[in-house]
C-alpha positions in Angstrom: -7.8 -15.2 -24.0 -5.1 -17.1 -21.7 -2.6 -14.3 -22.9 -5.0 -11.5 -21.6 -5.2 -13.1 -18.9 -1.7 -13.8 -18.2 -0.8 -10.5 -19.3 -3.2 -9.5 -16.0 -1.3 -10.9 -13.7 1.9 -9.0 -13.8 2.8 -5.4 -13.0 3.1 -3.0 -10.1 0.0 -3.8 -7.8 -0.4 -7.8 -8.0 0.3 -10.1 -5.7 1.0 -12.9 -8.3 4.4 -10.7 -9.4 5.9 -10.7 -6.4 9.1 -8.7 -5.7 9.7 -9.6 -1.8 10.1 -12.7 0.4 6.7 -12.2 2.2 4.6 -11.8 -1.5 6.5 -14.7 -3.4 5.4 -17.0 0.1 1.6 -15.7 -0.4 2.2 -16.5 -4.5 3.2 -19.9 -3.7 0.9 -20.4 -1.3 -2.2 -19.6 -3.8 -1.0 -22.0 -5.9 -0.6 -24.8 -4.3 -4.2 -24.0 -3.2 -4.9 -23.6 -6.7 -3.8 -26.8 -7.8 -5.3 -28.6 -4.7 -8.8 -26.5 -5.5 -8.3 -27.8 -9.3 -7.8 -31.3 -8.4 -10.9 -31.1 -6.8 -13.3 -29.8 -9.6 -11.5 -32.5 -11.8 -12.6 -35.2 -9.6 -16.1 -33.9 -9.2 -16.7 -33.1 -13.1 -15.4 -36.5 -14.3 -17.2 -38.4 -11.4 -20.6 -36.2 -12.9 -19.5 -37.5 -16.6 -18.7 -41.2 -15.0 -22.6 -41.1 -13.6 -24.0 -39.6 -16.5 -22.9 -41.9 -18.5 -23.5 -44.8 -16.4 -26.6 -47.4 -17.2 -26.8 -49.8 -14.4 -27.3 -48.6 -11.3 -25.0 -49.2 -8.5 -25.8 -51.5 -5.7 -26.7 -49.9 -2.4 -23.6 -51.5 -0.9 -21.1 -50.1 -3.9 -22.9 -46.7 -3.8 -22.5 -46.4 0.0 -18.6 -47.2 -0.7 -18.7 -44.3 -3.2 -20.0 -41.6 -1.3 -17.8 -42.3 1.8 -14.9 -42.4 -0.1 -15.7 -39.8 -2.7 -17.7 -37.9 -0.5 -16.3 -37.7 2.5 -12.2 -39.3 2.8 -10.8 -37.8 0.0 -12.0 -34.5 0.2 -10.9 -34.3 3.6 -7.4 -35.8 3.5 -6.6 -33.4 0.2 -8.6 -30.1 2.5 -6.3 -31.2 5.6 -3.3 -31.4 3.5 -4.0 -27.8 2.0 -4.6 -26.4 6.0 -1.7 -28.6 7.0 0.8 -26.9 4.6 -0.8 -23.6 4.7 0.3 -23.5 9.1 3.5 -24.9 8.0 4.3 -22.0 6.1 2.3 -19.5 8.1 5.5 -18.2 10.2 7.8 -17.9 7.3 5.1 -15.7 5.3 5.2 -13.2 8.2 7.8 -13.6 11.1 8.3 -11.7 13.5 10.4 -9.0 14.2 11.6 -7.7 17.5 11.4 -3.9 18.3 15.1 -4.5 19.6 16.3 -5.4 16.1 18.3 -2.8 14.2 16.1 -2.3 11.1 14.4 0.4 9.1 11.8 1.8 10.4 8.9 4.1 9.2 5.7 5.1 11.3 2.5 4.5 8.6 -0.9 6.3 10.0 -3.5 6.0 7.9 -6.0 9.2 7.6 -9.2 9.9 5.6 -7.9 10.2 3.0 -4.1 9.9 3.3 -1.3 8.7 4.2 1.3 10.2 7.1 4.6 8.7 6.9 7.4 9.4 9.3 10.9 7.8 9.2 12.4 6.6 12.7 16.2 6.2 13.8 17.4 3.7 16.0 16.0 5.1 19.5 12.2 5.7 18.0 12.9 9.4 17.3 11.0 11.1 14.2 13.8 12.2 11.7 11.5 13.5 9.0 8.0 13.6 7.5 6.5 13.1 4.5 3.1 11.5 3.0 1.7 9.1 0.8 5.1 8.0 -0.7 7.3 5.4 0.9 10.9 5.0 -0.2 12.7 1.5 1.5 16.1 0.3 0.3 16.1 -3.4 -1.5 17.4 -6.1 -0.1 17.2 -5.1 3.7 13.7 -5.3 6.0 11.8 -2.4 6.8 9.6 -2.8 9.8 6.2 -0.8 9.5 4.9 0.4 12.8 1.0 1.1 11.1 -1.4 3.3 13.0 -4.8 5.2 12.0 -5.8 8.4 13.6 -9.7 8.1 12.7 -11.3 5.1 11.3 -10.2 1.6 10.0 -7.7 1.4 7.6 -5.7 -1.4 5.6 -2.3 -0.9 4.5 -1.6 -3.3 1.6 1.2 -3.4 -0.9 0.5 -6.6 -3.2 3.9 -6.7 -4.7 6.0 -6.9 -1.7 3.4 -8.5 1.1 0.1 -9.1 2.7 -2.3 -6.5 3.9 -2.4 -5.1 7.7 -5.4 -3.4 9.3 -4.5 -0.3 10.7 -6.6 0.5 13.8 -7.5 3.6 16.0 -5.5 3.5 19.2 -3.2 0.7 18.8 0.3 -0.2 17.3 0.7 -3.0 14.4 4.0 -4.1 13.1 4.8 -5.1 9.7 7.8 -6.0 8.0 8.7 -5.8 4.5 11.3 -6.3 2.1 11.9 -5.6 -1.6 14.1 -7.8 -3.7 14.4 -5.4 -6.8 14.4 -2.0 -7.2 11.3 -0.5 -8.6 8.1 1.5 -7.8 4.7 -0.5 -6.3 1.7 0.8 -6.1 -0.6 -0.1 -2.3 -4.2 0.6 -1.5 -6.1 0.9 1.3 -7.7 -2.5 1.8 -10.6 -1.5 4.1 -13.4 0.4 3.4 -12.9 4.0 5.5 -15.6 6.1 3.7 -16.5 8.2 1.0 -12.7 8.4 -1.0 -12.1 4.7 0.1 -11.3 4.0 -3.6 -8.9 7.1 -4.0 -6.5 6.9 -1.2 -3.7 4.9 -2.7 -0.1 5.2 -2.0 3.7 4.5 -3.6 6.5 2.4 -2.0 9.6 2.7 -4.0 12.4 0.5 -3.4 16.0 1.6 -4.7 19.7 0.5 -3.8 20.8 0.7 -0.3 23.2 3.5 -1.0 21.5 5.7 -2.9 18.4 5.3 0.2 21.1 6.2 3.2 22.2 9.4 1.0 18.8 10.3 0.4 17.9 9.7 4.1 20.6 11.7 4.9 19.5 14.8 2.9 15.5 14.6 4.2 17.2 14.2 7.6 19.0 17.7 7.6 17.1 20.4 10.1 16.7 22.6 7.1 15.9 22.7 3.0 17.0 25.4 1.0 16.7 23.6 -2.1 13.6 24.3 -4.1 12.7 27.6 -1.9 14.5 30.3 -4.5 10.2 31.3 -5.3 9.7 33.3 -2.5 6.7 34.9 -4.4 5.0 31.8 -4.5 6.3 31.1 -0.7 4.5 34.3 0.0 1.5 33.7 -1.5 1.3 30.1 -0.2 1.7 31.7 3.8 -0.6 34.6 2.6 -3.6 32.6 2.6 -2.6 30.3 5.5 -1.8 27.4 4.1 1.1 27.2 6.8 -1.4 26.4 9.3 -2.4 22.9 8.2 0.9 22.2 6.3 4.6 22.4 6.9 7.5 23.3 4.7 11.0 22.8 6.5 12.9 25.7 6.4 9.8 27.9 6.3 7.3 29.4 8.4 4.8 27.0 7.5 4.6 24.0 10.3 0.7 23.1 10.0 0.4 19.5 11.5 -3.3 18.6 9.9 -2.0 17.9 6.8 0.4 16.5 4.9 3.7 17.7 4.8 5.0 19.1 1.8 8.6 19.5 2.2 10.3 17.8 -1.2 6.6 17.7 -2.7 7.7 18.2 -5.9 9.7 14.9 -5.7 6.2 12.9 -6.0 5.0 11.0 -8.1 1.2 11.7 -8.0 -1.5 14.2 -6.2 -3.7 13.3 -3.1 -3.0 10.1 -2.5 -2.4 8.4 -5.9 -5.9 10.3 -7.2 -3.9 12.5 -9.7 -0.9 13.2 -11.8 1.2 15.4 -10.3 1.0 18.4 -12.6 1.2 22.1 -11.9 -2.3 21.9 -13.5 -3.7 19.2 -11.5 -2.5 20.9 -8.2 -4.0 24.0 -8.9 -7.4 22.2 -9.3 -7.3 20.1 -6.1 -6.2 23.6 -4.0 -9.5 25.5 -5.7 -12.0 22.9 -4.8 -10.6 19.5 -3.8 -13.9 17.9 -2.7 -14.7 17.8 -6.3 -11.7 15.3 -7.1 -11.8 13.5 -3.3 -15.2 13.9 -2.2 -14.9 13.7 2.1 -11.5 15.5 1.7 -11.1 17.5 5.4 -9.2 19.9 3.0 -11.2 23.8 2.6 -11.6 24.6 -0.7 -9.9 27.9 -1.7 -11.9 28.7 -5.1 -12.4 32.4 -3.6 -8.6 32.7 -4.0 -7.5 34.9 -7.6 -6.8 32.8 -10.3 -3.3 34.5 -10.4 -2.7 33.3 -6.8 -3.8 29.8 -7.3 -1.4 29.3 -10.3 1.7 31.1 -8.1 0.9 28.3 -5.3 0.8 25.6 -8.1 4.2 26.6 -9.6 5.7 27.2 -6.3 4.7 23.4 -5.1 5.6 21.7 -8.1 9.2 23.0 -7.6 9.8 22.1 -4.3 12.5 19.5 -3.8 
């Protein structure tokens, strides 16, 4: 039993295998609260056996001495010292970063149910966009600037940091770093409706180099790579797709959904909820309210089969 439940607190989504500054402060502060909770219970269950076990009754002079210290000084100095530590370490779990500081930065707005993710130069300016995946270099900060355009959202990545309520109509920073490379998984931490449960995301965090030369390829005004199908280009502008999504380099520049330039560089399918297979893809573009029930998506099960399949192929290429 204490091995499964070791073995549970490992791996890609928990906040007890931390892989960044901000998570391994959070991990040590549960701990220590741990321990302090602990100590606690130990005193209460052995003053229980202690009185359980006790024949005479205490005098009403000793018992009075009992519960004020028992019940009342101890538990407070041990509570105070657990809130006392817990301020002290407050500002190191999350400082502050000024706008002004050179650092990564990557716009996060949370949308039922999705995730629109644009990276930012220096001056603010959008370079490129993407969804539901986030790539950061390890070792360096990336400040999150974390919006929503509907509801409430909750942007939460266990591994590498605390969670961050997205809100409609306002700016909130976060700032994150990864100490090893790797691939975590993040939720949405606040419920936002019917596909709450299925709008997950993927940060992943690889060596500074090989992020600037990949930043430096998404960054480029126009993809070629990936585009050789033009039948399945065809076919995906045929039945306006184009008009909620956008390919660089193509016609297609929809802005109501995500963007799916390098889509076949993914890892999953709306939002975490599937694998990313030709297969799967084909079965969320004929009727994706049956996977993601609330999806603002239009089903397109009144498409040919043949067609379908052609868009399928053609995505799953795309790099």
């Amino acid at each position: 039993m204490l091995v499964i439940f070791l073995s549970s607190c490992s791996g890609s989504q928990s906040a007890l295998d931390p892989a960044g500054p901000e998570a391994s402060r959070v991990a040590h502060l549960f701990f220590v609260m741990l321990f302090g909770g602990a100590v606690i219970w130990v005193a209460v269950v052995a003053a229980l056996i202690y009185a359980s076990r006790k024949k005479n009754a205490h005098s009403e002079e000793s018992a009075g001495r009992v519960i004020l210290w028992c019940g009342a000084i101890l538990p407070s100095a041990i509570l105070c010292a657990l809130l006392s530590y817990g301020m002290w370490l407050m500002p190191a779990i999350r400082p502050w970063v000024p706008d002004d500081q050179p650092v990564r930065r990557i716009e996060v707005t949370g949308e039922q149910f999705w995730w629109r993710v644009r990276y930012l130069d220096e001056t603010g300016k959008t370079l490129f966009e993407t969804a539901n995946e986030v790539r950061i270099p390890v070792g360096e900060p990336t400040h999150f600037a974390l919006k929503a355009a509907d509801v409430i959202h909750s942007f939460w990545v266990p591994s590498l940091g605390g969670k961050m309520d997205m809100i409609p109509g306002r700016t909130n920073p976060l700032a994150l770093q990864a100490d090893r490379e790797g691939i975590y998984n993040g939720v949405c931490a606040e419920f936002c409706g019917e596909s709450h449960a299925l709008m997950a995301f993927r940060v992943r965090a690889v060596a500074a180099a090989d992020y600037e030369a990949w930043l430096s390829e998404r960054s480029a005004e126009t993809r070629t790579n990936g585009l050789a199908d033009a039948e399945g280009l065809a076919v995906f502008l045929k039945n306006g797709c184009g008009a909620c999504h956008a390919i660089s380099g193509t016609a297609a520049n929809g802005r109501i959904g995500p963007d799916l330039t390098a889509f076949g560089e993914r890892n999953t399918l709306a939002a975490g909820t599937l694998p990313h297979t030709a297969e799967d893809i084909a079965r969320f573009i004929a009727d994706p309210a049956k996977i993601k029930p609330g999806v603002r998506m239009p089903h397109f099960g009144m498409l040919q089969e043949a067609d379908i399949q052609r868009m399928a192929a053609f995505l799953k290429e795309l790099k």
